[in-house]
N, CA, C and O atoms as a Tripos MOL2 file, in Angstrom:
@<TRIPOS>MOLECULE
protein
  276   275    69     0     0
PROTEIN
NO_CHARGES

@<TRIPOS>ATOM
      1 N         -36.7920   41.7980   16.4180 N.3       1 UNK1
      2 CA        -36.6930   40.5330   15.7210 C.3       1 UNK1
      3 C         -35.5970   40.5970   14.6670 C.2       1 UNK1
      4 O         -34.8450   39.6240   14.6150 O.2       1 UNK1
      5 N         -35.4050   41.5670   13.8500 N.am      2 UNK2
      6 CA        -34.9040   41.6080   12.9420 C.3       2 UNK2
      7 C         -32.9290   42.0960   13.5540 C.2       2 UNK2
      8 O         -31.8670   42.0160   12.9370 O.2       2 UNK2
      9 N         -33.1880   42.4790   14.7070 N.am      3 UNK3
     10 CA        -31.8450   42.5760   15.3570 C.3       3 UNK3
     11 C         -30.9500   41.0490   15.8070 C.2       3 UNK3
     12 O         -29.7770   40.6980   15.6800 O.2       3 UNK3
     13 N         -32.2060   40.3970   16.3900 N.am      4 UNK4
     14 CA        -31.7870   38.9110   16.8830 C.3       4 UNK4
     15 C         -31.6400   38.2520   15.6590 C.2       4 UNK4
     16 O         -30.4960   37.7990   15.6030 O.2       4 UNK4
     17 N         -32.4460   37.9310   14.4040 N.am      5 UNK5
     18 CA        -31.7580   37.9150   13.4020 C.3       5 UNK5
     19 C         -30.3950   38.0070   12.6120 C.2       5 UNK5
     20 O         -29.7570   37.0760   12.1200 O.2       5 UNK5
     21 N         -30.0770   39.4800   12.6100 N.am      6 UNK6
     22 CA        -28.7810   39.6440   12.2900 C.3       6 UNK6
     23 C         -27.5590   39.2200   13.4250 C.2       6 UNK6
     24 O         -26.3880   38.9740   13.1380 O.2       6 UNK6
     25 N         -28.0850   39.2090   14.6040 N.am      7 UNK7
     26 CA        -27.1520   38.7650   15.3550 C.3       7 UNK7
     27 C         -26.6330   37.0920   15.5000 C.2       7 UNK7
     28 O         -25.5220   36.6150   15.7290 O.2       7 UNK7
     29 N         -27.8830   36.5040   15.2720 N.am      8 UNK8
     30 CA        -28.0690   35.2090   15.0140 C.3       8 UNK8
     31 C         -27.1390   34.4670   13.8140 C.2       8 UNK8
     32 O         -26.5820   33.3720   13.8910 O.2       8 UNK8
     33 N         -27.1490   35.4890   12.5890 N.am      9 UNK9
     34 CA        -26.4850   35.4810   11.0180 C.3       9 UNK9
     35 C         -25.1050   35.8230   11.7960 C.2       9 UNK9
     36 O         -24.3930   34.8190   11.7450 O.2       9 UNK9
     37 N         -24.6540   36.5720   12.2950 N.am     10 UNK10
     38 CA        -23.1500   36.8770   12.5210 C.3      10 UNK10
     39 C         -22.4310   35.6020   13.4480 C.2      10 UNK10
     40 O         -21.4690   34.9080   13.1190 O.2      10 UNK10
     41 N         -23.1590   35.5490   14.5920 N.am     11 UNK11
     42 CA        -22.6690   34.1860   14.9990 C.3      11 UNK11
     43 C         -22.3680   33.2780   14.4330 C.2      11 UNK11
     44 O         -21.1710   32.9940   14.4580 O.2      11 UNK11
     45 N         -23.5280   32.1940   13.4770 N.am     12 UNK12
     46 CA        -23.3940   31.7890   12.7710 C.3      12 UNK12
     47 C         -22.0610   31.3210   11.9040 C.2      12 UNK12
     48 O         -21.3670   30.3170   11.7390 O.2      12 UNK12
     49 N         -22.1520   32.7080   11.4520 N.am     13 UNK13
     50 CA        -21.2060   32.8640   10.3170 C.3      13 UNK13
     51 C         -19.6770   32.6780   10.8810 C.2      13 UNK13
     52 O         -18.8260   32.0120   10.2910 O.2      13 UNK13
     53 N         -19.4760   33.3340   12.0500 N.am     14 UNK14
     54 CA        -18.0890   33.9560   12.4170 C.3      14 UNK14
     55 C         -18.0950   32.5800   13.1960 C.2      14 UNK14
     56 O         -17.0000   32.5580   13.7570 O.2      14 UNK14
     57 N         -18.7840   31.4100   13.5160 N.am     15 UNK15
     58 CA        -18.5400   30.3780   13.9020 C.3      15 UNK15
     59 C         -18.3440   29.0860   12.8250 C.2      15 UNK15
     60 O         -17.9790   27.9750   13.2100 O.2      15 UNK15
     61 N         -18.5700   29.3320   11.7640 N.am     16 UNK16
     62 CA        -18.4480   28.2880   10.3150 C.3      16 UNK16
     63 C         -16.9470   29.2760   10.0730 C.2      16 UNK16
     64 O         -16.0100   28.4790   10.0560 O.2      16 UNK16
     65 N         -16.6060   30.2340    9.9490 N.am     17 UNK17
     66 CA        -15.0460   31.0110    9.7820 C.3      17 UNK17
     67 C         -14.4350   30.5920   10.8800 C.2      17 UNK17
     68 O         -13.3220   30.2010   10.5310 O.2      17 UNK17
     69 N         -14.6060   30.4360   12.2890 N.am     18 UNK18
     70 CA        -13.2920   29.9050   12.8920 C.3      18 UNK18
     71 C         -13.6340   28.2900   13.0290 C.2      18 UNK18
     72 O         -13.0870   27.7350   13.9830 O.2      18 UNK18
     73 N         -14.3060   27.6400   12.3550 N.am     19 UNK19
     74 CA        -14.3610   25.9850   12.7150 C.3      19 UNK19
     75 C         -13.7490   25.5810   11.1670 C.2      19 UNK19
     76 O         -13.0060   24.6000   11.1850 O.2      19 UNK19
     77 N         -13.9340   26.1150   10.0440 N.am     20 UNK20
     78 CA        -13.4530   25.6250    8.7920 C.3      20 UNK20
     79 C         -12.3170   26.3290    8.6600 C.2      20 UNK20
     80 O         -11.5910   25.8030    7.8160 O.2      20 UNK20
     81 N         -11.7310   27.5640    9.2710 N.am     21 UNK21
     82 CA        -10.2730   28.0470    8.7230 C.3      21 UNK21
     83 C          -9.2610   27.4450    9.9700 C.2      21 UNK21
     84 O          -8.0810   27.7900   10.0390 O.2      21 UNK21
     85 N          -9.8310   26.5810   10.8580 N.am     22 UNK22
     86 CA         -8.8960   26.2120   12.1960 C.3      22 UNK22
     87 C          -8.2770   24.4080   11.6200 C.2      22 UNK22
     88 O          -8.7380   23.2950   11.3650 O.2      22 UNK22
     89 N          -6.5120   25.3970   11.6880 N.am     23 UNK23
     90 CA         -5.8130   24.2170   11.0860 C.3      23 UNK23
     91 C          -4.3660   24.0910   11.7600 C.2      23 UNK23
     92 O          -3.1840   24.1810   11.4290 O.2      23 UNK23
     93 N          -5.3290   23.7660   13.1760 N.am     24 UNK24
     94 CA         -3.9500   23.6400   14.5630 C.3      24 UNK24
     95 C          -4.2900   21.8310   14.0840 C.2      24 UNK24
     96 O          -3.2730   21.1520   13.9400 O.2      24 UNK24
     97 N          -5.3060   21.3010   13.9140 N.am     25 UNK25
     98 CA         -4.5990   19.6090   13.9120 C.3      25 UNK25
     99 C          -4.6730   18.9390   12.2970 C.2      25 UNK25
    100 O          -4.5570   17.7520   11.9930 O.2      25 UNK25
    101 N          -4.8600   19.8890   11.5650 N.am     26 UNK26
    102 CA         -4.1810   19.5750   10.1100 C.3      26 UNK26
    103 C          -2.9470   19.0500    9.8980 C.2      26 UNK26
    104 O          -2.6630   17.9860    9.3490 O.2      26 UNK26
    105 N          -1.9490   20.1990   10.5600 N.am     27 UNK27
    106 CA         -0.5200   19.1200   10.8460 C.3      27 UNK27
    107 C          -0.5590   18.2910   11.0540 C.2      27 UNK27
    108 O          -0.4680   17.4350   10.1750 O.2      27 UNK27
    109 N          -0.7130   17.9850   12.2930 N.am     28 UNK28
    110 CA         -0.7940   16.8820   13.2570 C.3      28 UNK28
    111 C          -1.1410   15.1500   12.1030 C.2      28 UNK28
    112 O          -0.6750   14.0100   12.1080 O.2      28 UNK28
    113 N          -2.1220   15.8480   11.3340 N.am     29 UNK29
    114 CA         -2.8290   14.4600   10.5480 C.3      29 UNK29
    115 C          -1.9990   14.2880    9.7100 C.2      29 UNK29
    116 O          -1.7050   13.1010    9.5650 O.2      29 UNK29
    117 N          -1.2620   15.2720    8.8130 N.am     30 UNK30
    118 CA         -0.4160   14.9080    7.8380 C.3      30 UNK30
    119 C           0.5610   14.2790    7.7870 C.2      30 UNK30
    120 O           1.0340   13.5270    6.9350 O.2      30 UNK30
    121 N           1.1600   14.9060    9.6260 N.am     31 UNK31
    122 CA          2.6130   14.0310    9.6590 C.3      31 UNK31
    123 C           2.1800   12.3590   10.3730 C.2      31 UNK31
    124 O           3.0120   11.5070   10.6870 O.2      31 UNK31
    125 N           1.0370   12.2590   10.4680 N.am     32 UNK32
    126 CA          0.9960   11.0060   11.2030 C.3      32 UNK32
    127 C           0.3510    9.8850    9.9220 C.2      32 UNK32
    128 O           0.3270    8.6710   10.1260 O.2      32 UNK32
    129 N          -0.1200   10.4700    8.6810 N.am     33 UNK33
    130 CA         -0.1620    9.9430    7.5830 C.3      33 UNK33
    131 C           0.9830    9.6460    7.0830 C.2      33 UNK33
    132 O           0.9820    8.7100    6.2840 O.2      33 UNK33
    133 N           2.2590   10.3090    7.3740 N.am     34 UNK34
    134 CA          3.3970   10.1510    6.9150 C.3      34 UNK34
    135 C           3.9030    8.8850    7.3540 C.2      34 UNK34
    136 O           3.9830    7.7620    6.8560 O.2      34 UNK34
    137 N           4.1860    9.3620    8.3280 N.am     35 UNK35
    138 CA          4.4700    8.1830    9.2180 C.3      35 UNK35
    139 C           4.0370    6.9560    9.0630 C.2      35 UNK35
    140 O           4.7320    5.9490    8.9290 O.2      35 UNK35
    141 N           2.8840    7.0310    9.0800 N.am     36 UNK36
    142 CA          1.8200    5.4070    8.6790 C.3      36 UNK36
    143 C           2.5560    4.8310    7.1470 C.2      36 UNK36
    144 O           2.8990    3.6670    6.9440 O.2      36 UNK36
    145 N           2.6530    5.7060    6.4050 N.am     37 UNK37
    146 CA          3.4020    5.6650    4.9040 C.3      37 UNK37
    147 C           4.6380    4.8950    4.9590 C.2      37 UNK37
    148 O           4.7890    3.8040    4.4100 O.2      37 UNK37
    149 N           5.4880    5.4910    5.6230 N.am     38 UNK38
    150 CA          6.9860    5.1830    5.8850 C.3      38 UNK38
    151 C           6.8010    4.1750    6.9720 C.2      38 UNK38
    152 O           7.6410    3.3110    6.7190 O.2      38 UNK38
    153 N           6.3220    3.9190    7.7600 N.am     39 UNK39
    154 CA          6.2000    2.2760    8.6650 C.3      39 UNK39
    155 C           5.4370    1.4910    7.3980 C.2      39 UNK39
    156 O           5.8480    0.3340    7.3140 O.2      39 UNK39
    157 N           4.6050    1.7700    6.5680 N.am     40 UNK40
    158 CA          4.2270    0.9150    5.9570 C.3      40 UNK40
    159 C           4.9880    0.0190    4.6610 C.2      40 UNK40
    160 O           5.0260   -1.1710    4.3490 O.2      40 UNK40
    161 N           5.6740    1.5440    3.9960 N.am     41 UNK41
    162 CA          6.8490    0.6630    3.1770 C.3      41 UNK41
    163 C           8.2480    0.1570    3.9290 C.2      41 UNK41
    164 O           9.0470   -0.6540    3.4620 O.2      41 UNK41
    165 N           8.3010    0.5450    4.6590 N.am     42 UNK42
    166 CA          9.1080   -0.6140    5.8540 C.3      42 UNK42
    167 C           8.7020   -1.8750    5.9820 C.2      42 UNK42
    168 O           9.3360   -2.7920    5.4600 O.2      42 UNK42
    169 N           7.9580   -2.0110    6.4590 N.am     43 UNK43
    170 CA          7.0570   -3.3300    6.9530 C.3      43 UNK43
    171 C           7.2280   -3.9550    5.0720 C.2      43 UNK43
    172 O           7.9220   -4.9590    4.9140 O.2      43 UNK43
    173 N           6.8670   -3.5940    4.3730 N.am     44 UNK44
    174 CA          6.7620   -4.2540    3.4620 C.3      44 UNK44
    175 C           7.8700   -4.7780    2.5020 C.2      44 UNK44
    176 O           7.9750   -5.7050    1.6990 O.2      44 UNK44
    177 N           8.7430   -3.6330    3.0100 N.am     45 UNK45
    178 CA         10.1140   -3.8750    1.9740 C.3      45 UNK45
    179 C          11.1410   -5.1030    3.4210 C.2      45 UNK45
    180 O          12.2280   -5.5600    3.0690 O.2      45 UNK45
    181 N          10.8330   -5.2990    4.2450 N.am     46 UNK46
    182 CA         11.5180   -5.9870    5.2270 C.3      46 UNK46
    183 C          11.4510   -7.5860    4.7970 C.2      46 UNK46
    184 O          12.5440   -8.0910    5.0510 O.2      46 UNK46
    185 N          10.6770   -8.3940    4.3200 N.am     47 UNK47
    186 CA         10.3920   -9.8240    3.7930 C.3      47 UNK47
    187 C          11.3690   -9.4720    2.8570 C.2      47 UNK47
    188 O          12.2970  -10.1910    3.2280 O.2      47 UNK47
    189 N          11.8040   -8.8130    1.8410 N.am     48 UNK48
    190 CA         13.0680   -9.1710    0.8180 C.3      48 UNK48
    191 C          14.2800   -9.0000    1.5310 C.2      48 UNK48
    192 O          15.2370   -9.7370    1.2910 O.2      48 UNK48
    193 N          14.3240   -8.3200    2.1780 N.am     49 UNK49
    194 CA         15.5230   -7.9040    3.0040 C.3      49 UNK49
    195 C          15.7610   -9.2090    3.8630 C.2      49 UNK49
    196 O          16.7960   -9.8740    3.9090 O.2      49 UNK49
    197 N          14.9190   -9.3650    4.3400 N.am     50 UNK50
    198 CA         15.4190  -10.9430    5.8030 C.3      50 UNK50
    199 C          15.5400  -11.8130    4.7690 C.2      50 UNK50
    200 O          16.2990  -12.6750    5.2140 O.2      50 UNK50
    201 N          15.0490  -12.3140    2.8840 N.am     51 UNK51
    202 CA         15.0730  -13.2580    2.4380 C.3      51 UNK51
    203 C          16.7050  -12.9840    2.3390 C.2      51 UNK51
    204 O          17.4550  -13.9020    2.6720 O.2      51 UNK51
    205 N          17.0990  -12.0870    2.0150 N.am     52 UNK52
    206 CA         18.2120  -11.5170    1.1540 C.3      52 UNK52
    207 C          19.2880  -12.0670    2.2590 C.2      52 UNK52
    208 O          20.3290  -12.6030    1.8800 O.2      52 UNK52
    209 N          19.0380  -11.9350    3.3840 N.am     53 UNK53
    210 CA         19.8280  -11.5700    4.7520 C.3      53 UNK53
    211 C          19.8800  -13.1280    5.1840 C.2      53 UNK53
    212 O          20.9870  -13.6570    5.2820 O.2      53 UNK53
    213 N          18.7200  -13.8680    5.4430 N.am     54 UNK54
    214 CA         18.8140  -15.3860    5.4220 C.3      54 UNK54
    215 C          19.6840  -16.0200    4.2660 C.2      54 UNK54
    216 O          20.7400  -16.4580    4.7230 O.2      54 UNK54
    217 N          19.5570  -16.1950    2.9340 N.am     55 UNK55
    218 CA         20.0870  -16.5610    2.1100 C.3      55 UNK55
    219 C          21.6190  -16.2220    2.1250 C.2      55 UNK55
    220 O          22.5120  -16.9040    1.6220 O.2      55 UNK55
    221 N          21.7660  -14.8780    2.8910 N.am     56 UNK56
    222 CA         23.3910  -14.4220    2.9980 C.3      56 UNK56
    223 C          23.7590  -15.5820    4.4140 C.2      56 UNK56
    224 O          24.6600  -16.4180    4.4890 O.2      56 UNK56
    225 N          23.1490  -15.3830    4.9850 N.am     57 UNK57
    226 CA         23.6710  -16.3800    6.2910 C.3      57 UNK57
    227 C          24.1900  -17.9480    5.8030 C.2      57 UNK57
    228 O          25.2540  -18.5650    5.7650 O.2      57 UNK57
    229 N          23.1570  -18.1210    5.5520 N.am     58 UNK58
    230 CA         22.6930  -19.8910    5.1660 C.3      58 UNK58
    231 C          24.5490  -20.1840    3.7620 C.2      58 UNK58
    232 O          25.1900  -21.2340    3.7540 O.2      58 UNK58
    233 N          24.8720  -19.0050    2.9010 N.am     59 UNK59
    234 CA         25.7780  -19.3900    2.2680 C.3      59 UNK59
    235 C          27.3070  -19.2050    3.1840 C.2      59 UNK59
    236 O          28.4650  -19.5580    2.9580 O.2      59 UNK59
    237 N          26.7490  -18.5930    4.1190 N.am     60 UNK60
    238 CA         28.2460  -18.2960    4.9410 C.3      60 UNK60
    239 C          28.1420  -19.4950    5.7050 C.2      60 UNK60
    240 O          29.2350  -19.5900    6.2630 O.2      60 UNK60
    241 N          27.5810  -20.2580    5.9690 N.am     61 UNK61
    242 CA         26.9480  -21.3540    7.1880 C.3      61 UNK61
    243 C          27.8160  -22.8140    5.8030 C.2      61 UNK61
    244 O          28.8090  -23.5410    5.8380 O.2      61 UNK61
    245 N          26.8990  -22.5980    4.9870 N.am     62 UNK62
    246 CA         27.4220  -23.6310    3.7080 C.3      62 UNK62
    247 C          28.8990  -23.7080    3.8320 C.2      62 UNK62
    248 O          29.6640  -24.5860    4.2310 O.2      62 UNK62
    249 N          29.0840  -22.2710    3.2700 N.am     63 UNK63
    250 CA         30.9870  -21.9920    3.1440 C.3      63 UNK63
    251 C          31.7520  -22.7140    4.1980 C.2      63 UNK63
    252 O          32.6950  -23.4710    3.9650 O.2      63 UNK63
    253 N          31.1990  -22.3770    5.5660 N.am     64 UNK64
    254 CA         32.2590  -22.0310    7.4460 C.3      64 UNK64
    255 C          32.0620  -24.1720    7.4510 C.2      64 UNK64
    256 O          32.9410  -24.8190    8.0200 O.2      64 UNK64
    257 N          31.0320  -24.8090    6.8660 N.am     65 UNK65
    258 CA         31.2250  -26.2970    6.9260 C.3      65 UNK65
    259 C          31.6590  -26.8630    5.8460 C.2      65 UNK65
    260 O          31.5750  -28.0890    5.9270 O.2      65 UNK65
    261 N          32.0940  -26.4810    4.8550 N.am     66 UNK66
    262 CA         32.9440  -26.8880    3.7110 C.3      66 UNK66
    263 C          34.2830  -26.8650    3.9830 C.2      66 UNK66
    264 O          34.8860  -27.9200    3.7860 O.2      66 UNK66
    265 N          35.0060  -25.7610    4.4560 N.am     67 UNK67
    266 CA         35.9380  -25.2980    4.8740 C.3      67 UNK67
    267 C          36.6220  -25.7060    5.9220 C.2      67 UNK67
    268 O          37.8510  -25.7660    5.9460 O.2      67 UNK67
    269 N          35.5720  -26.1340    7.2290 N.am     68 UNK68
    270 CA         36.1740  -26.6010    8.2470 C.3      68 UNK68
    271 C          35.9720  -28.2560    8.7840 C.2      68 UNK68
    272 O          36.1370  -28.8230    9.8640 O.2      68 UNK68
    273 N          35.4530  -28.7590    7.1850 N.am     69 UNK69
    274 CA         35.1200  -30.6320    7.7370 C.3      69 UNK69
    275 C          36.1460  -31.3780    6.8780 C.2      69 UNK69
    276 O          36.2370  -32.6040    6.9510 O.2      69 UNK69
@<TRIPOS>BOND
     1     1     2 1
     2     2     3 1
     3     3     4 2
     4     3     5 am
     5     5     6 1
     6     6     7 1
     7     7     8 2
     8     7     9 am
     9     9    10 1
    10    10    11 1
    11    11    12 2
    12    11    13 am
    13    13    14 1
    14    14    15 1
    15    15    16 2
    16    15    17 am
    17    17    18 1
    18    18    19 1
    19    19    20 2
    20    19    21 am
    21    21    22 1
    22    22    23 1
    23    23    24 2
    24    23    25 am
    25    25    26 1
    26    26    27 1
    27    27    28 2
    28    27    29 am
    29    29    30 1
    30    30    31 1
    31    31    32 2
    32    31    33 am
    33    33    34 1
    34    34    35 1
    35    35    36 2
    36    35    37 am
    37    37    38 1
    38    38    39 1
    39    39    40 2
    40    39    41 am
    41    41    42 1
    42    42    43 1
    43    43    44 2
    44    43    45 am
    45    45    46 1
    46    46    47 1
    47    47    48 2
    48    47    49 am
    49    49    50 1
    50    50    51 1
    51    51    52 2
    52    51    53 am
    53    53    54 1
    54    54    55 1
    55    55    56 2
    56    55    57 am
    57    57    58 1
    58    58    59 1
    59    59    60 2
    60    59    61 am
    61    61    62 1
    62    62    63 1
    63    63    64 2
    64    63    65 am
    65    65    66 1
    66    66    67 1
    67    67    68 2
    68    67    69 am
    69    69    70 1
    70    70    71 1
    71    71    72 2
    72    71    73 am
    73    73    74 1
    74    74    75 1
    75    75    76 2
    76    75    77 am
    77    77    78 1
    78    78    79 1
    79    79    80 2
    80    79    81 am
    81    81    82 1
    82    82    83 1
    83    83    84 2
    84    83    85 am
    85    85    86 1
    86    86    87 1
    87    87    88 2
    88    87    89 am
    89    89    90 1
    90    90    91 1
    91    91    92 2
    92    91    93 am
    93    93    94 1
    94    94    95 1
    95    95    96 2
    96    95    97 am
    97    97    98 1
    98    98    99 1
    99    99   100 2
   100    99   101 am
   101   101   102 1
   102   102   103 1
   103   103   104 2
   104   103   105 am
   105   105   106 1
   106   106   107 1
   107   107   108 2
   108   107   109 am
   109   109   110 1
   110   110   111 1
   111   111   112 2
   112   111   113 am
   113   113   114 1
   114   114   115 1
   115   115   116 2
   116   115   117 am
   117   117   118 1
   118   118   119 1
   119   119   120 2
   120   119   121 am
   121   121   122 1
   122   122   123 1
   123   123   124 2
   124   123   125 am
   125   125   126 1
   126   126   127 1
   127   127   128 2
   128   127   129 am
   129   129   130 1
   130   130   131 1
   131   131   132 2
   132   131   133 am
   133   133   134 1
   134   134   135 1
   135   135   136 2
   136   135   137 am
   137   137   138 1
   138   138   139 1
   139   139   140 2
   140   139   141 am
   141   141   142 1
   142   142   143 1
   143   143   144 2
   144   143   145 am
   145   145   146 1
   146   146   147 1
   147   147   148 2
   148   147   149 am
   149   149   150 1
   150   150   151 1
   151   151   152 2
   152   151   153 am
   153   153   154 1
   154   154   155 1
   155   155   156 2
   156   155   157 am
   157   157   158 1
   158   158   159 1
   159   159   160 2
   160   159   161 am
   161   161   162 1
   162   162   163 1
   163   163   164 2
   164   163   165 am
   165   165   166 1
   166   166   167 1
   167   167   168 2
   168   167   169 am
   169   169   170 1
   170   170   171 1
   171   171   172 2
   172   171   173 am
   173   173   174 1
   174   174   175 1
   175   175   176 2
   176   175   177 am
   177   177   178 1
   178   178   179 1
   179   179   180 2
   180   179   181 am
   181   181   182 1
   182   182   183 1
   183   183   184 2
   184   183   185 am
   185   185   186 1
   186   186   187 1
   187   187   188 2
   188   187   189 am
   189   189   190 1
   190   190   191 1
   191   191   192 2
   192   191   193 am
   193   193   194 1
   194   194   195 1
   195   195   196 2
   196   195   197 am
   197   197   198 1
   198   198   199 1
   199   199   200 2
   200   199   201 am
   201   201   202 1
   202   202   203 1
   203   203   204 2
   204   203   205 am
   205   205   206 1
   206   206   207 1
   207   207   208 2
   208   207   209 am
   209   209   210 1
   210   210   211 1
   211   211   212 2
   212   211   213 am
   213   213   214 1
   214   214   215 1
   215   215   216 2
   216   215   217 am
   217   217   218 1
   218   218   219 1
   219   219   220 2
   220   219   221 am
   221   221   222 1
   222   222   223 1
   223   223   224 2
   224   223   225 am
   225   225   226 1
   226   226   227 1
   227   227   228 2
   228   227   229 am
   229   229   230 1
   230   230   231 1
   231   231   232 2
   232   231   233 am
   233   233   234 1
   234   234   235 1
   235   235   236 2
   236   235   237 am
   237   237   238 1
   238   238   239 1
   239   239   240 2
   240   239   241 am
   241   241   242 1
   242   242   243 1
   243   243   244 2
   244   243   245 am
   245   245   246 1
   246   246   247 1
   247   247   248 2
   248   247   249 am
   249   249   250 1
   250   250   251 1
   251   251   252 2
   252   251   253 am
   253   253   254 1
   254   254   255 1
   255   255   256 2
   256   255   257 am
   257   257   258 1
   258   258   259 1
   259   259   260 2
   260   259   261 am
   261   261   262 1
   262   262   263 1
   263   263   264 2
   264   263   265 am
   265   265   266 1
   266   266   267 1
   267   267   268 2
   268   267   269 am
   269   269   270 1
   270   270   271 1
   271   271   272 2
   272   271   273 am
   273   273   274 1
   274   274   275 1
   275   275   276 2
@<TRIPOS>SUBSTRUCTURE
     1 UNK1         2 RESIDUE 1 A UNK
     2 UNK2         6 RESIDUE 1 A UNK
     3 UNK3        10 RESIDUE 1 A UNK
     4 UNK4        14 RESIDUE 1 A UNK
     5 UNK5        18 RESIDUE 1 A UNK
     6 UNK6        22 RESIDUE 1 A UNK
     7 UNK7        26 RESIDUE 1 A UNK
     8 UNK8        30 RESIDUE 1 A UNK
     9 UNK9        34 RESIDUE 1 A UNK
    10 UNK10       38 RESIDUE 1 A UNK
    11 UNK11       42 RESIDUE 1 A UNK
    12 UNK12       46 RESIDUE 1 A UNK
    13 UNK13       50 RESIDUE 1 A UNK
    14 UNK14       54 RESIDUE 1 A UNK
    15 UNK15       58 RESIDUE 1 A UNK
    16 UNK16       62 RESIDUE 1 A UNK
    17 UNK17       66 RESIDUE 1 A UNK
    18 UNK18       70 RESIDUE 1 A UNK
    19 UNK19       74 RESIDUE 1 A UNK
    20 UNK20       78 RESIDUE 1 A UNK
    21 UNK21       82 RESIDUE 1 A UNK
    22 UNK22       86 RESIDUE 1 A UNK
    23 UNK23       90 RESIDUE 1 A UNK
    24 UNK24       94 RESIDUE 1 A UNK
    25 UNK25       98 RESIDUE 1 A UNK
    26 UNK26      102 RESIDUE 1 A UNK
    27 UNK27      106 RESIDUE 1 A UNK
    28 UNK28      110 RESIDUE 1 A UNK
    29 UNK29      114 RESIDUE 1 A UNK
    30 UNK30      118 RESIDUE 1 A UNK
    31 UNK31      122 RESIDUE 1 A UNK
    32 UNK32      126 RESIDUE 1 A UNK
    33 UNK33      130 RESIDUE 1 A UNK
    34 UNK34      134 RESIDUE 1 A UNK
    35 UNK35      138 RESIDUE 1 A UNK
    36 UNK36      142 RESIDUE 1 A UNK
    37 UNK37      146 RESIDUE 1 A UNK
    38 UNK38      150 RESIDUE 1 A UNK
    39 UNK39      154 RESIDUE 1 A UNK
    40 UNK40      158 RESIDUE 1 A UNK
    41 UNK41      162 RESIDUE 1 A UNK
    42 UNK42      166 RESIDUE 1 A UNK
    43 UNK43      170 RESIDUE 1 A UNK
    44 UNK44      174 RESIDUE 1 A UNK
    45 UNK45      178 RESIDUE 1 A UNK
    46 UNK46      182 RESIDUE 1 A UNK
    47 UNK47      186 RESIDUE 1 A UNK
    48 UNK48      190 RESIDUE 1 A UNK
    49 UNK49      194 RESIDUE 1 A UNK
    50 UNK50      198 RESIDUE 1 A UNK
    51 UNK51      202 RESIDUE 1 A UNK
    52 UNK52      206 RESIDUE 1 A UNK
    53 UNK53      210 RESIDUE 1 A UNK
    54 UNK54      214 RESIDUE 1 A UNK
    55 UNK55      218 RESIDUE 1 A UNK
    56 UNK56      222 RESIDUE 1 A UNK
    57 UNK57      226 RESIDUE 1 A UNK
    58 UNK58      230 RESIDUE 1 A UNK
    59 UNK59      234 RESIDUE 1 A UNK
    60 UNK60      238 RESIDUE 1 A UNK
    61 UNK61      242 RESIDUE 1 A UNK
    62 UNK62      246 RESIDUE 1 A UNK
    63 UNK63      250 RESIDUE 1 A UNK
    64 UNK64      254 RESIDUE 1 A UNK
    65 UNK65      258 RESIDUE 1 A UNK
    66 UNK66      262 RESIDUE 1 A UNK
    67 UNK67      266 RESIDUE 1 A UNK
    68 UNK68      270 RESIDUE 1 A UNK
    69 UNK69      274 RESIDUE 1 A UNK
């Protein structure tokens, strides 16, 4: 009893040591947090940019019919 015991405790154990020190998809999560990060301030910084980018059009559009009526 006291053998199945200790054998029982080592399993255990040496199975909580390779399930909590196993950090094959730790990467994996960090760079795809990244990612989510950087698409996200994209996505967000893009509405000033198209305002910026419309407003540049719309004065060249103003200018090209001033110029040519």
């Amino acid at each position: 009893m006291k053998d199945l015991l200790t054998r029982l405790y080592v399993e255990t154990h040496s199975f909580k040591f390779r399930f909590f020190n196993e950090e094959n998809g730790q990467d994996l999560i960090e760079y795809a947090l990244v990612v989510a990060l950087i698409a996200f301030a994209a996505t967000a910084g893009m509405s000033s940019v198209a305002n910026q980018i419309n407003v540049a059009f719309t004065n060249i559009g103003t200018k090209l019919t001033t110029y040519t009526s």
